[in-house]
N, C-alpha and C positions, 0 to 999 in steps of 0.2 A: 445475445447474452455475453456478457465479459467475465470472465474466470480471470485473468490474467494481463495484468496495466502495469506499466512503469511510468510513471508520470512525474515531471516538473512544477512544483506547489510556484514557485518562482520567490521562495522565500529565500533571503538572501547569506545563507548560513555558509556556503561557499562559495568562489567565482562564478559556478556553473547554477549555483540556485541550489536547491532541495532534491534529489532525485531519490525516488522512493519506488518499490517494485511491491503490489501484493497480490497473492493470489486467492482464490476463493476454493477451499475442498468442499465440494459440497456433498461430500460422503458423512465428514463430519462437523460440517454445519461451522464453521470457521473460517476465519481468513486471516493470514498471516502476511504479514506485510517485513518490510527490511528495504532503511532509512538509509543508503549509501553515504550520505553525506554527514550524517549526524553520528552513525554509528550504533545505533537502536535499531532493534526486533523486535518482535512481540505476535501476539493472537489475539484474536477476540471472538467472541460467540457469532454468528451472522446466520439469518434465516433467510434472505433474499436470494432469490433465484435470479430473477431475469431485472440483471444490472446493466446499465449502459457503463461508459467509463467517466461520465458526469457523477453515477450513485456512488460505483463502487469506491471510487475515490476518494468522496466526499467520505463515505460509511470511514472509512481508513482514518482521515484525517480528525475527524469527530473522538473517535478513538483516544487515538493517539493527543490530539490536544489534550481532551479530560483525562487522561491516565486509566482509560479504561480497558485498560490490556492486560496482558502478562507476558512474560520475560518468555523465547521459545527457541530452541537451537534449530529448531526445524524453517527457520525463515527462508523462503528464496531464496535464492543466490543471483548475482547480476547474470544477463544475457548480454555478451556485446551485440549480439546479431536485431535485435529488441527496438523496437519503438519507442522514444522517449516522448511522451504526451507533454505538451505543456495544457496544465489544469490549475489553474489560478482559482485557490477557495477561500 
């Protein structure tokens, strides 16, 4: 199960592509992601438990294209120490 992905969309909005970190509370049923490159945050409602980093990703991305988020100061914060996934969706 994945709680917690920083991943490479490989969309080309800076030199380094897209890098986006989100994680999954699942206390409260949410996942909050934060788009390093772009400068956007947000949450959204998530009921999925056992994510590979193929779903959770994906769930983010879906998200965030349709504008089905909200605005959230609680986003992640970067991990230098973190695994950068490249996930091309």
């Amino acid at each position: 199960m994945t709680k917690d992905i920083t991943f490479n969309t490989g969309r080309l909005y800076t030199q380094d592509g897209q890098i986006i970190r989100a994680v999954f509370d699942e206390v409260a049923c949410v996942v909050r992601f934060n788009d390093f490159s772009r400068m956007v945050s947000g949450e959204f409602p998530y009921q999925r438990h056992n994510n590979t980093p193929f779903e959770l990703a994906r769930a983010v991305m879906v998200a965030y294209d349709h504008g089905l988020y909200t605005h959230t100061r609680e986003a992640p914060g970067r991990a230098p120490a973190i695994e950068v996934r490249s996930i091309r969706l």
